[in-house]
C-alpha positions as CSV (number, residue, x, y, z in Angstrom):
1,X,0.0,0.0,0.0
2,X,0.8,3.4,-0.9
3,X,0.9,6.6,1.4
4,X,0.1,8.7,-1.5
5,X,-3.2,9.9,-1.9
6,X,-5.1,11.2,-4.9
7,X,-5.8,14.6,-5.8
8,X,-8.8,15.9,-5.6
9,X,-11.3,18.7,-6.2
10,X,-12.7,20.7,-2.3
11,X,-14.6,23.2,-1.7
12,X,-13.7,25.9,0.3
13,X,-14.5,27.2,3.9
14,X,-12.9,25.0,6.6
15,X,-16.2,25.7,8.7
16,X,-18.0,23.4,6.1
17,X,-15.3,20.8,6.5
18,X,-16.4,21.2,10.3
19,X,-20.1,21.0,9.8
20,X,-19.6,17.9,7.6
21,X,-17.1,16.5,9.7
22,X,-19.8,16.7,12.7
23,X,-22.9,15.5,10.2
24,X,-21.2,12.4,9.1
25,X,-20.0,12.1,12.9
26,X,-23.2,11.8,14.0
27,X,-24.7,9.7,11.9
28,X,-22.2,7.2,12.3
29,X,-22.8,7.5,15.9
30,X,-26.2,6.9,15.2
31,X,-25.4,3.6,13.2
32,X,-23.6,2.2,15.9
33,X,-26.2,3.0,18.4
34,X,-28.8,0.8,16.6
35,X,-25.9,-2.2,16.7
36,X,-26.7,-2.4,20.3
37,X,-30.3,-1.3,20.3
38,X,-32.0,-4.8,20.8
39,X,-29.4,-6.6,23.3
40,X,-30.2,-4.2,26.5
41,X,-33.9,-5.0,26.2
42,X,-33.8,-8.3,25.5
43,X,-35.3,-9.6,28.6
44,X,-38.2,-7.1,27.9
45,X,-38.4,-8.0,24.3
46,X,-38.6,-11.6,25.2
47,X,-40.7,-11.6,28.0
48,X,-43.3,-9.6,26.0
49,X,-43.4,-11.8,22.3
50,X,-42.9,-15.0,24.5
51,X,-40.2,-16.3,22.3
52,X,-36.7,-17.9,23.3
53,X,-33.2,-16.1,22.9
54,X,-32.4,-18.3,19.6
55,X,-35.8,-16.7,18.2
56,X,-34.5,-13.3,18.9
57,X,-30.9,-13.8,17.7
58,X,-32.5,-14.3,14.3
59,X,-33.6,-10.2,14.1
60,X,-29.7,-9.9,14.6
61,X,-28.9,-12.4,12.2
62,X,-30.8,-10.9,9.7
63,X,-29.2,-7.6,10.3
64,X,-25.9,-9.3,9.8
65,X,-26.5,-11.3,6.9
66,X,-28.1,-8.2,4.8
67,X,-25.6,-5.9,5.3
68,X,-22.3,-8.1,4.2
69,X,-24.4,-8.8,0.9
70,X,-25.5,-5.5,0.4
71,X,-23.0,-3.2,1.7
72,X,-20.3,-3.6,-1.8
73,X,-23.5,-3.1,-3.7
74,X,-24.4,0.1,-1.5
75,X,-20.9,1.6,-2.2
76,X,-21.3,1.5,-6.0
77,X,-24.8,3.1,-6.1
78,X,-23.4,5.7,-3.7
79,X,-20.2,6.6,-6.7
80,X,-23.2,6.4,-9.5
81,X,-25.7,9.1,-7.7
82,X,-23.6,10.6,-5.2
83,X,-23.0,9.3,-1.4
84,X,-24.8,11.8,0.3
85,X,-28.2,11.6,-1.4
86,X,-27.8,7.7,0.0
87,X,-26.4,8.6,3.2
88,X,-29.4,10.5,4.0
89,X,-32.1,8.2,2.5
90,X,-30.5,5.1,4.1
91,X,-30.0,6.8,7.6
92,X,-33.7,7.5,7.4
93,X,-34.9,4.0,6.0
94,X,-32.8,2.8,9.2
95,X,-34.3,5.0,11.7
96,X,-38.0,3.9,10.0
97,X,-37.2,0.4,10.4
98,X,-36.3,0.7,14.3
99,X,-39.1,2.9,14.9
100,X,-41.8,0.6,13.1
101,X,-40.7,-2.3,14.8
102,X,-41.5,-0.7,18.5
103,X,-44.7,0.5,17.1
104,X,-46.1,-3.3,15.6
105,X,-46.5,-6.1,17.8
106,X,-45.3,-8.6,15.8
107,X,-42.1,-11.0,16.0
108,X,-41.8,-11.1,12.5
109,X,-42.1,-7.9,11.4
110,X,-39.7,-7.1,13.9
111,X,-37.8,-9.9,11.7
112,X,-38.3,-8.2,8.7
113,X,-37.7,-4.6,10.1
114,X,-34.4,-5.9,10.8
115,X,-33.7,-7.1,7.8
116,X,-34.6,-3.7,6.2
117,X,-32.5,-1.9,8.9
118,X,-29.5,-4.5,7.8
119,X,-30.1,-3.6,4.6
120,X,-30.1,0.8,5.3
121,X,-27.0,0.1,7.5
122,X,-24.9,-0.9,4.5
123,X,-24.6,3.0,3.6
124,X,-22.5,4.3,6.5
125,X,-19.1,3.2,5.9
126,X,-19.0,3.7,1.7
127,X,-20.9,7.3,2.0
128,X,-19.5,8.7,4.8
129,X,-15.7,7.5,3.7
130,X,-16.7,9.1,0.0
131,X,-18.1,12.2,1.7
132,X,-14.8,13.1,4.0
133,X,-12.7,12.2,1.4
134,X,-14.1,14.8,-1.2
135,X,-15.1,17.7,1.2
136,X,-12.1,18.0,3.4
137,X,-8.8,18.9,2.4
138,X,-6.0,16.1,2.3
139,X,-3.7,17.4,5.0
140,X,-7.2,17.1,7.5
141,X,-8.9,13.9,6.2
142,X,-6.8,11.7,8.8
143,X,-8.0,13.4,11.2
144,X,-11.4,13.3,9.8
145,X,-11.5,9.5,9.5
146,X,-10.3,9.2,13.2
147,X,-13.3,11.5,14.3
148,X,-16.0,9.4,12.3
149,X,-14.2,6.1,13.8
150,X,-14.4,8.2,17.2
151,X,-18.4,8.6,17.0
152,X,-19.2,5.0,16.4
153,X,-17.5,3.9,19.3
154,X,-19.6,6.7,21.1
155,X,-22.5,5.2,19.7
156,X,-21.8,2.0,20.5
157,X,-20.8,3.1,24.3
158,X,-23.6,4.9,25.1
159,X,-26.1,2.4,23.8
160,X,-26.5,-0.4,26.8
161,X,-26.9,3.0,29.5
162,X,-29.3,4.5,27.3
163,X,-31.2,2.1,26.3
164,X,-31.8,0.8,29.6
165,X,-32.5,4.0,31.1
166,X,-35.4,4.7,28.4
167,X,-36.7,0.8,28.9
168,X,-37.3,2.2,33.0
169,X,-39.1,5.1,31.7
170,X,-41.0,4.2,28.3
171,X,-40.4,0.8,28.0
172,X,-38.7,-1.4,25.6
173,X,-41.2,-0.4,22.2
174,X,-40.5,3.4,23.2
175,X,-37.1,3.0,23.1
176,X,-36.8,1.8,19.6
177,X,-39.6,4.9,18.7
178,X,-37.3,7.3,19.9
179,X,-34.2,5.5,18.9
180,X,-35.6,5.3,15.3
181,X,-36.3,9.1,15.5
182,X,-33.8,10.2,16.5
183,X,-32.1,8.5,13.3
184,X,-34.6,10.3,10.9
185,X,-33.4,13.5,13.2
186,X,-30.3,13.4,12.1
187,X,-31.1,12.6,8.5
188,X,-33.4,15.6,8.4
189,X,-30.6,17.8,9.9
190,X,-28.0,16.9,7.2
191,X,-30.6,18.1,4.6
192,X,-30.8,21.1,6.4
193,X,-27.1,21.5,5.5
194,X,-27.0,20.1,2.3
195,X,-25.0,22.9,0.4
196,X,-22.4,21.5,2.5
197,X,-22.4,18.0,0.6
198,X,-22.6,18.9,-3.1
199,X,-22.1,16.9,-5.2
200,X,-19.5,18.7,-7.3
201,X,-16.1,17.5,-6.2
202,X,-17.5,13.4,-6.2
203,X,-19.1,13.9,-10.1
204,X,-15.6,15.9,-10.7
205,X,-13.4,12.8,-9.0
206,X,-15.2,10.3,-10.9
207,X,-14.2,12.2,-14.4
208,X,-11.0,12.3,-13.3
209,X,-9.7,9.5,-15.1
210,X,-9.8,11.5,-18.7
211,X,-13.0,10.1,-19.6
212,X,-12.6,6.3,-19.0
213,X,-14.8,4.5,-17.1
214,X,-13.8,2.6,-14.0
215,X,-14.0,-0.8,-13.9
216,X,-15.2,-1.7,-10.9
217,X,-15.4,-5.5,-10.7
218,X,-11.6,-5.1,-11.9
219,X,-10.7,-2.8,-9.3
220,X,-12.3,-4.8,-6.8
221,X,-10.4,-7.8,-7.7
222,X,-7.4,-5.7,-7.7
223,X,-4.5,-7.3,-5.9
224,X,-4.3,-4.2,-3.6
225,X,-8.6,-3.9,-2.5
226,X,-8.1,-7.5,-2.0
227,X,-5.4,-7.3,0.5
228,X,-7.2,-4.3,1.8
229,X,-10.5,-5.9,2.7
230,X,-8.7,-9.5,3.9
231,X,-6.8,-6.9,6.4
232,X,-10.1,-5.0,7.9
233,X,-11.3,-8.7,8.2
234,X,-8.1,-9.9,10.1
235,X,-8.3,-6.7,12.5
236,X,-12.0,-7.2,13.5
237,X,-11.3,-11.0,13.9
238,X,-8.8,-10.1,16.7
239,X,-11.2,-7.9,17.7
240,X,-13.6,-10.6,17.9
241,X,-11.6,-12.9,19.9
242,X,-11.1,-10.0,23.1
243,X,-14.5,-8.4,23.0
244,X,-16.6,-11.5,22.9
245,X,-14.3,-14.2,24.5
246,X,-11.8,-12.0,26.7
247,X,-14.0,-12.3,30.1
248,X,-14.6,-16.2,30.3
249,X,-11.3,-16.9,28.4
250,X,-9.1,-15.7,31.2
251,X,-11.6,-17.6,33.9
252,X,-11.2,-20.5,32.2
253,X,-7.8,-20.1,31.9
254,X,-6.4,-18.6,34.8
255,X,-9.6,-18.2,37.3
256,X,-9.3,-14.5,36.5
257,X,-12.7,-13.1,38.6
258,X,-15.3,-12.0,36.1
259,X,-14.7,-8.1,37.7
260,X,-11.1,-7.9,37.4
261,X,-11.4,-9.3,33.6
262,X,-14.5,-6.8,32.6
263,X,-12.2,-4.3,34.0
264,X,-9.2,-5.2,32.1
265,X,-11.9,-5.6,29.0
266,X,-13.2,-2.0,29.5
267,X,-9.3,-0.5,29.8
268,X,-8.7,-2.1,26.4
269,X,-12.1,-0.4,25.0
270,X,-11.8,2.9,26.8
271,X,-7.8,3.2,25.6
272,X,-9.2,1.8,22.0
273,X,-11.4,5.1,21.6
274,X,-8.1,7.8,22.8
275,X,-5.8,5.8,20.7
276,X,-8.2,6.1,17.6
277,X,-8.2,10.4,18.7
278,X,-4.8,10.2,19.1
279,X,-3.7,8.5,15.5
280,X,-5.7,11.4,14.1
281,X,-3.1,13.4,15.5
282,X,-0.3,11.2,13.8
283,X,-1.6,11.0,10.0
284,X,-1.7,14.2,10.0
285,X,1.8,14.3,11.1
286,X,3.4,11.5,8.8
287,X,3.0,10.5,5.5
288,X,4.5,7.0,6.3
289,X,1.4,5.3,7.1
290,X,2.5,1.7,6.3
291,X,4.7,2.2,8.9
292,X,2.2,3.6,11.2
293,X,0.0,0.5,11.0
294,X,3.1,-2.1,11.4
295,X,4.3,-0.2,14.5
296,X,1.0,-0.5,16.1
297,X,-0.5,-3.7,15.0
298,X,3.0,-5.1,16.5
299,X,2.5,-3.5,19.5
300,X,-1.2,-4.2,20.1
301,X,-0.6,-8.0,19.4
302,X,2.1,-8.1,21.8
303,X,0.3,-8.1,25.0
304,X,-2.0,-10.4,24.0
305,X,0.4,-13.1,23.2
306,X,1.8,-12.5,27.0
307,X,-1.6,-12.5,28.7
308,X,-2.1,-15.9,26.6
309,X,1.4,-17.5,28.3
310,X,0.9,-16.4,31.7
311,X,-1.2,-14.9,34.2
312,X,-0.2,-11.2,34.8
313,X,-2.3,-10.6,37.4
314,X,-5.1,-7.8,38.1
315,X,-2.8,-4.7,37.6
316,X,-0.3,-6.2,34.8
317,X,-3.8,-7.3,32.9
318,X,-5.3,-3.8,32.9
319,X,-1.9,-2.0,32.1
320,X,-1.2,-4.6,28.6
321,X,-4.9,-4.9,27.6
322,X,-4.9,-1.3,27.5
323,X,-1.4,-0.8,25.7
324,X,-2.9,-3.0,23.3
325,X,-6.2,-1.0,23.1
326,X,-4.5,2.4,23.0
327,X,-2.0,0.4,20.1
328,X,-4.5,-0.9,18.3
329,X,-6.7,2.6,18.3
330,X,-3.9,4.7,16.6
331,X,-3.9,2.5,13.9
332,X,-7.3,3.0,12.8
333,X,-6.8,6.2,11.0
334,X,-3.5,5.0,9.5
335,X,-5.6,2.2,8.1
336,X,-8.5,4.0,6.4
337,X,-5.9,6.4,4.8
338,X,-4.1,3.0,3.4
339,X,-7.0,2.1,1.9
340,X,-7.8,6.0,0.6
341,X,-4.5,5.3,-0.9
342,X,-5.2,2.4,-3.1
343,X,-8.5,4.0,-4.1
344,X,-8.7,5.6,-7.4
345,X,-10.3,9.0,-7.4
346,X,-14.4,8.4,-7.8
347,X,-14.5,5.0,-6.0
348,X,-14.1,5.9,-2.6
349,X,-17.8,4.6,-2.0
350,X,-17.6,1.6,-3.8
351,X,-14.1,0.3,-2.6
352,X,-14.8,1.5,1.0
353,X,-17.9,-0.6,0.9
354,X,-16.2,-3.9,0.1
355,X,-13.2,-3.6,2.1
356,X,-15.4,-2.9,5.3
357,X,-17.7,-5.9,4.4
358,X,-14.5,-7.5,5.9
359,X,-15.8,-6.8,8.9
360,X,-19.3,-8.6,8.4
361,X,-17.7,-12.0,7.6
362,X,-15.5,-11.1,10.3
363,X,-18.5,-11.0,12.8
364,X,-20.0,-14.0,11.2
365,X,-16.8,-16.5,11.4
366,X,-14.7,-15.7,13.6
367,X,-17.4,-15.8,16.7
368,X,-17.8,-19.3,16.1
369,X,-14.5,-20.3,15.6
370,X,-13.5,-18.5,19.1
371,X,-16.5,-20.2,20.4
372,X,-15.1,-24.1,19.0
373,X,-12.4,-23.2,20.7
374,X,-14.0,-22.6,24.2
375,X,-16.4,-25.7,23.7
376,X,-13.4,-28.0,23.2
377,X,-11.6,-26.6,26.8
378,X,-8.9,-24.2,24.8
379,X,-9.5,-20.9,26.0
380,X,-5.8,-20.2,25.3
381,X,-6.3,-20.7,21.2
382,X,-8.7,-17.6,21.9
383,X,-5.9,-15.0,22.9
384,X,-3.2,-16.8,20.7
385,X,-5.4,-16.9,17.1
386,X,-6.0,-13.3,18.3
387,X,-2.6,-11.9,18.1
388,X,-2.0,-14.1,15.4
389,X,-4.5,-12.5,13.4
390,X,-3.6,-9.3,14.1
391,X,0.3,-10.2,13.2
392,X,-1.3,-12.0,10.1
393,X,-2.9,-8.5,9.6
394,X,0.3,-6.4,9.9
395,X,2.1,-8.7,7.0
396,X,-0.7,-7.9,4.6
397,X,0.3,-4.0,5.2
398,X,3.9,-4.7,4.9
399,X,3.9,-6.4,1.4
400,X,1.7,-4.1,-0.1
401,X,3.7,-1.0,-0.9
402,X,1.9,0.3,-4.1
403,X,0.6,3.1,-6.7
404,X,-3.3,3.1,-6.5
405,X,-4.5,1.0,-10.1
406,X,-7.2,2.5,-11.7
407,X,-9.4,0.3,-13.5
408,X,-10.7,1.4,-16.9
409,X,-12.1,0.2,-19.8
């Protein structure tokens, strides 16, 4: 991969870079809200439709399973008609879904609204990539991708408190009312600033390439997206294997007490979110990113291979779980500009879309591959396949030093 990136037409005004910067913030924050909307409630949710917790996974499988086929597919309509027109209509098809869902008693159409919400949530990561990368100038867009990756952690933090909070006052069908409001909130509020978001420097990108046409099934085969999207699937494997596993691993491993692991678990989480802040700092600060990512994948996979050999104990297991998370964090940016990189001016949406699908067959394997693990009484194959992965991760960076390849016909 290539630290180069392409050049391309802004618009002026840094205080529009700000406003969009803080639109697509939020609704990624929004997106990862509704990842966590169901699990807070599920007692409620079960309690009231009178179905088992293998019923209920299935709304989450659905959501899963229609985002990692659609989500390439959403990244190519959003580089044919522009990425915020489908930001905005998928945010508020998302928000719909959720709110429908609480208002209709019915199990299966809270299946279905699922579905359609899996389906709306394949637009964040293609439109809002496209949209930073062609409305804020190059010397700021690091720092822009570490903001956006920022507010979905938010999202995704705040979502268990909040949810809860609202199931005390308005119970669990309010909370997915308001929820899905306050998703078509936010869509409505990035209309309201929609001179921000033209579509000038996106149609400009995409004619960019002298008139050819960009071969997108080429380019997506390209040695370089491929590498691209196996690496965002390596990273949210290891990712996998600590935030799902991490608590009963180390009990079944060492006797580590639940508190003293959820603590550890939260370090790594909490020092995740400053570390992604904190590489925003560094991109804009190098242009080496390749180097950025080895440096800190390295690190981050360290501690985890030492926590898998031997028990640290309560303080040594905060202090490397969150080295690793604070490790792990700066990379983030480094790695979305890697990708910018490799991404020929006018694709941004369409390349962003499949490398991040990574990260829905990610959350589809690798759970039950940590979980075989567990089942068979080998809790140490969850920290080891981690680092592993990560390390696996780190050589697909190093041995792809390249010139973005434009595919045209």
């Amino acid at each position: 991969m290539t630290a180069e990136t392409p050049s391309l037409p802004l618009p002026s005004g840094r205080a529009a870079e700000t406003r969009v910067i803080a639109g697509i913030g939020a609704a990624h924050l929004v997106s990862h809200f509704y990842f966590l909307l169901l699990p807070p409630v599920l007692l409620w949710v079960r309690r009231d439709y009178g179905v088992t917790y293998t019923e209920l996974g299935v709304c989450i499988a659905a959501f899963n399973i229609v985002s990692a086929i659609f989500q390439t597919p959403a990244g190519l309509m959003a580089d044919r008609v522009g990425p915020f027109v489908v930001l905005v209509c998928g945010l508020a098809l998302e928000g719909a879904a959720f709110a429908l869902a609480g208002a209709v008693h019915s199990y299966w159409f809270m299946v279905a609204m699922f579905g359609v919400a899996g389906l709306a949530n394949t637009v964040f990561h293609p439109c809002d990539y496209a949209l930073l990368s062609h409305h804020v100038g190059k010397e700021r867009v690091g720092r822009a991708f570490s903001i956006h990756t920022f507010s979905g952690m938010l999202g995704t933090a705040i979502a268990p408190s909040c949810m809860l909070a609202m199931q005390a006052a308005i119970g669990w069908r309010g909370c997915f009312v308001v929820a899905g409001l306050a998703g078509i909130a936010v869509a409505l509020a990035l209309l309201l600033q929609r001179g921000d978001y033209a579509e000038g420097p996106h149609l400009a990108a995409g004619a960019g390439t002298g008139g050819a046409t960009l071969d997108k099934r080429a380019l997506l085969a390209s040695p370089a997206i491929v590498r691209a999207f196996v690496f965002y699937a390596l990273l949210a494997g290891t990712g996998s294997g600590l935030q799902n596993y991490f608590i009963v691993a180390q009990h079944d491993l060492f006797g580590t007490p639940a508190d003293v692991a959820s603590t550890a678990l939260t370090g790594n989480l909490v020092l995740t979110a400053i570390g992604v802040l904190a590489g925003g700092l560094v991109v804009t600060r190098t242009h080496d990113h390749t180097l950025v990512t080895v440096c800190g994948i390295a690190v981050a996979a360290l501690p985890i291979f030492v926590i898998a050999m031997v028990d640290p104990g309560a303080m040594l297991l905060l202090a490397l779980m969150s080295v690793s998370g604070f490790a792990s964090g700066i990379v983030m940016p480094s790695r979305d500009m890697l990708v910018r990189a490799v991404t020929p001016p006018g694709a941004f949406g369409t390349v962003f879309g499949f490398v991040t699908t990574g990260f829905n067959v990610a959350g589809v394997v690798f759970p039950l591959g940590f979980g075989l693990f567990m089942d068979h009484g080998n809790p140490r194959a969850v920290f080891v396949v981690s680092a592993l992965c990560a390390l696996a991760a780190l050589a697909t960076v190093a041995s792809g030093r390249q010139k973005p390849a434009v595919a045209a016909s």
